[in-house]
C-alpha positions as CSV (number, residue, x, y, z in Angstrom):
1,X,-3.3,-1.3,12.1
2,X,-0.9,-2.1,9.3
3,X,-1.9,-5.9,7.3
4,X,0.2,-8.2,5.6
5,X,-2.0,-9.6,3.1
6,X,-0.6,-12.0,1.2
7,X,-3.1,-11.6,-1.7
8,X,-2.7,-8.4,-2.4
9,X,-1.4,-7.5,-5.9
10,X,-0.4,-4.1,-5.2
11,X,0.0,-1.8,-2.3
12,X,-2.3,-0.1,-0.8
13,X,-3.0,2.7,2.0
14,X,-6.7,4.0,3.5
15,X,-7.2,7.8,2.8
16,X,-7.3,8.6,6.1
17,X,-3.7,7.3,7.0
18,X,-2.8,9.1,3.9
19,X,-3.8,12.5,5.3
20,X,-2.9,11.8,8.7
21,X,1.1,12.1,7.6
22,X,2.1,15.9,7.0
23,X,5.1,15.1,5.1
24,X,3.1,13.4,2.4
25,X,0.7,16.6,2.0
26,X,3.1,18.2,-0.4
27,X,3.5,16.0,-3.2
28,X,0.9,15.3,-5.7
29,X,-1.2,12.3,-6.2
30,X,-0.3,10.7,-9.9
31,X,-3.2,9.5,-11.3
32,X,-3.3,5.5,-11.7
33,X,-4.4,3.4,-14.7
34,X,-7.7,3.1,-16.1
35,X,-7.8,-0.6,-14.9
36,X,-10.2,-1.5,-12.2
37,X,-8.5,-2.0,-8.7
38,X,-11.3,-4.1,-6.5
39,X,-11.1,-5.7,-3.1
40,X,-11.3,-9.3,-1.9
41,X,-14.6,-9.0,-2.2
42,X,-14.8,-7.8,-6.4
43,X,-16.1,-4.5,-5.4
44,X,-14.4,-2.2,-7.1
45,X,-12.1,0.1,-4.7
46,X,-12.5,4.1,-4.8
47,X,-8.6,5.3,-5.8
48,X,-7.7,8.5,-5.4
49,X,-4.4,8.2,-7.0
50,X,-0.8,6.6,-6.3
51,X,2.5,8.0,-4.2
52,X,6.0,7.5,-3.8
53,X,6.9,6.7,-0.5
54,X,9.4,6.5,1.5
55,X,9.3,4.4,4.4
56,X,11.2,2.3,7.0
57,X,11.3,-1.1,8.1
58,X,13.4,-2.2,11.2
59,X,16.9,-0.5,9.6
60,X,16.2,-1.3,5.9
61,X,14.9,2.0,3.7
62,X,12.4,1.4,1.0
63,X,10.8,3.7,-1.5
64,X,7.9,1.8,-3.0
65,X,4.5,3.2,-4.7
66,X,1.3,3.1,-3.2
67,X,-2.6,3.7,-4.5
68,X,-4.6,5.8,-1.5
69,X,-8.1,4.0,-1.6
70,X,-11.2,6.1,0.2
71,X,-13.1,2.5,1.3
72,X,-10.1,0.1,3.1
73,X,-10.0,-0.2,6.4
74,X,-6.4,-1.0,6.9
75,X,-4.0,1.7,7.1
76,X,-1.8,0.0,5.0
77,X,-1.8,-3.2,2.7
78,X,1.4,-3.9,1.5
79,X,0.9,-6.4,-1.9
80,X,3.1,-8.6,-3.7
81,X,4.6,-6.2,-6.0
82,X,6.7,-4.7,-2.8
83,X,7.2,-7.8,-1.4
84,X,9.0,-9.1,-5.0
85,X,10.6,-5.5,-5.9
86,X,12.3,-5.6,-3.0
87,X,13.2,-9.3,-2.4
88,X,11.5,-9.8,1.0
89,X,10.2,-13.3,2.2
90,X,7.7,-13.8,4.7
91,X,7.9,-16.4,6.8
92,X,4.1,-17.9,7.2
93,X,4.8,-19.6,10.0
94,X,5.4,-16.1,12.5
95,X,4.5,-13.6,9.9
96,X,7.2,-12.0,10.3
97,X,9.2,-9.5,7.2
């Protein structure tokens, strides 16, 4: 299941997702900041590191960076920083990119 979740600063993608794409087993994690990444909730989220990818939606091509986090449940959360790098509006009343 991939979210859209509007209050998400950053994107995100579970570990699990992460390891289920081949392609993305031969590049190396970068390590990410020193600055506390937590959930909704406050609890602090378990990062393994941050990724290029690159990724489609519909036609449109996108590389964008991503932080692969052991405890989310979603396969992906895509955060505002994608949503404003690449100019996309979301129409609230469908959801829709």
């Amino acid at each position: 299941m991939h979210s859209l979740d509007s209050g998400a600063r950053i994107c995100l993608m579970n570990e699990h997702f992460y390891r289920s794409i081949s392609t993305l087993q031969n590049k190396t994690l970068r390590c990410v900041s020193k600055d506390s990444i937590t959930s909704m909730r406050g609890e602090p989220l378990d990062v393994m590191g941050c990724i290029d990818i690159v990724f489609f939606i519909g036609v449109d091509h996108f590389v964008h960076t991503f932080r692969i986090a052991r405890d989310i449940q979603q396969s992906i959360i895509p955060g505002w920083d994608f949503l404003l790098a690449h100019e996309i509006q979301v129409k609230q009343r469908y959801f829709k990119i």
